[in-house]
C-alpha positions as CSV (number, residue, x, y, z in Angstrom):
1,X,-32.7,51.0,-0.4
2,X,-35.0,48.9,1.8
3,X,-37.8,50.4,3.7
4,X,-40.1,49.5,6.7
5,X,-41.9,46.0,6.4
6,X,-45.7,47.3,6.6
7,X,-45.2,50.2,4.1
8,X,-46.2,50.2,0.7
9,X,-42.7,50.5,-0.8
10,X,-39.9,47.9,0.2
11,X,-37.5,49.4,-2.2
12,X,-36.9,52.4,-3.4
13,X,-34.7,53.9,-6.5
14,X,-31.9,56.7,-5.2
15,X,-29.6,58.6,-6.6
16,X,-27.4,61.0,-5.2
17,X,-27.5,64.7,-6.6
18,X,-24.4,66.3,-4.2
19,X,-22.6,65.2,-1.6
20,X,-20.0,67.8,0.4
21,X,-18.3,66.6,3.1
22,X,-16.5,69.6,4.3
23,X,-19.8,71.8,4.1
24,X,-21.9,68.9,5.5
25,X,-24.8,69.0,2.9
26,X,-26.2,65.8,1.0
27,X,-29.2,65.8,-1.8
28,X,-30.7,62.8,-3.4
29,X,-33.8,62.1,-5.3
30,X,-36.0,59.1,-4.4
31,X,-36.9,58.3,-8.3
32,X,-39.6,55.6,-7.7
33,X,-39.6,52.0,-6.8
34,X,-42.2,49.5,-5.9
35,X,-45.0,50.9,-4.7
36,X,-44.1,54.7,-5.2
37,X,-47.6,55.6,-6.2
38,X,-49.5,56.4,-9.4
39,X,-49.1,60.0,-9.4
40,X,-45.5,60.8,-7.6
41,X,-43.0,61.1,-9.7
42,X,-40.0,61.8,-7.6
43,X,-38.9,63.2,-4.1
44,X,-35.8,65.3,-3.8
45,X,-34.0,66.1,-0.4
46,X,-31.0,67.9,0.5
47,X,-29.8,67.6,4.2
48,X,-27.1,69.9,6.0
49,X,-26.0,70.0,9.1
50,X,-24.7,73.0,10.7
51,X,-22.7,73.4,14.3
52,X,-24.2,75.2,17.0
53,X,-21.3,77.6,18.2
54,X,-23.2,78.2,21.9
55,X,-23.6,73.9,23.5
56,X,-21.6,72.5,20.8
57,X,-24.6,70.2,19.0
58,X,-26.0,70.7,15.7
59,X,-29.0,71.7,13.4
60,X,-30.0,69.4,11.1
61,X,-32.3,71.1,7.8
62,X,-34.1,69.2,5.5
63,X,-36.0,70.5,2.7
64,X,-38.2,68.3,0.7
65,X,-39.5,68.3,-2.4
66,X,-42.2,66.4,-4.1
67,X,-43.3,66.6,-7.5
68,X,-46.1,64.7,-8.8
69,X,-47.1,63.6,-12.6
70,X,-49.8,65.3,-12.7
71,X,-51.4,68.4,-11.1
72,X,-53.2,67.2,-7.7
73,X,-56.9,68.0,-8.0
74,X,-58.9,65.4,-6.6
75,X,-59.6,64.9,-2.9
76,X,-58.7,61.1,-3.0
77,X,-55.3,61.8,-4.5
78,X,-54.2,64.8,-2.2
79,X,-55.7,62.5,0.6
80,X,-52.4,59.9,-0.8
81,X,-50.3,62.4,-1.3
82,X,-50.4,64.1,2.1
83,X,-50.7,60.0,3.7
84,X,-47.2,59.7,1.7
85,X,-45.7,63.0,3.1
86,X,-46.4,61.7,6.7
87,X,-44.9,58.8,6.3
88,X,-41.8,60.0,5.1
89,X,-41.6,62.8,7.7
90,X,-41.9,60.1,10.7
91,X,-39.1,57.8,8.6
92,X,-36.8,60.9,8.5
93,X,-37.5,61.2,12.1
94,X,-36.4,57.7,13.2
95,X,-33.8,58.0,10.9
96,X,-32.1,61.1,12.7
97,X,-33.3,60.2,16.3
98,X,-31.4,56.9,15.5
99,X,-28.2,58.8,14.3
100,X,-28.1,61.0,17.2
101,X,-28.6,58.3,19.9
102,X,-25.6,56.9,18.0
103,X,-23.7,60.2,18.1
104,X,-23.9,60.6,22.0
105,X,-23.0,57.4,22.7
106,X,-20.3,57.1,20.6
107,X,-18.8,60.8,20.3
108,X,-14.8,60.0,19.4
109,X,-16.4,58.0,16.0
């Protein structure tokens, strides 16, 4: 998996814990990768999407996990750690924004 030029990681190591189709939920683990960090060890997501009975759209809910080497205790590392979390957060972002626009324009796909 390629990432953003201008990060620190331009590849990343995924694997894929469940994937349910009819249920609409997907989990993977980001297992490291260049760049990953010192201290992370891995980040696991699962992703489901659920319909919205009243205008017909959907939720989407993410939960995100992050578990480091090592316990967290200095200020520099949680510093990295919680620079890491943004990062991610606004790539998840884009990511659905970028679905979405592709949903409503292309609905019958």
């Amino acid at each position: 998996m390629c990432v953003d030029e201008g990060t620190q990681s331009k590849t990343l190591k995924v694997r894929v814990d469940h994937f349910d189709k009819d249920n609409l939920i997907y989990k993977s683990t980001l297992l490291g990768g260049e760049g990953f960090g010192d201290f992370l060890e891995s980040v696991s997501r699962e992703t489901k999407i659920e319909a919205k009975p009243d205008d017909g759209g959907s939720v989407v809910k993410i939960i995100t996990t992050y578990r480091t080497k090592e316990e967290v205790t200095s200020e520099g590392k949680l510093k990295q750690l919680e620079a890491s979390i943004k990062i991610g957060d606004r790539k998840t972002e884009t990511t659905i924004k970028a679905v979405e626009a592709y949903l409503l324009a292309n609905p019958n796909e």
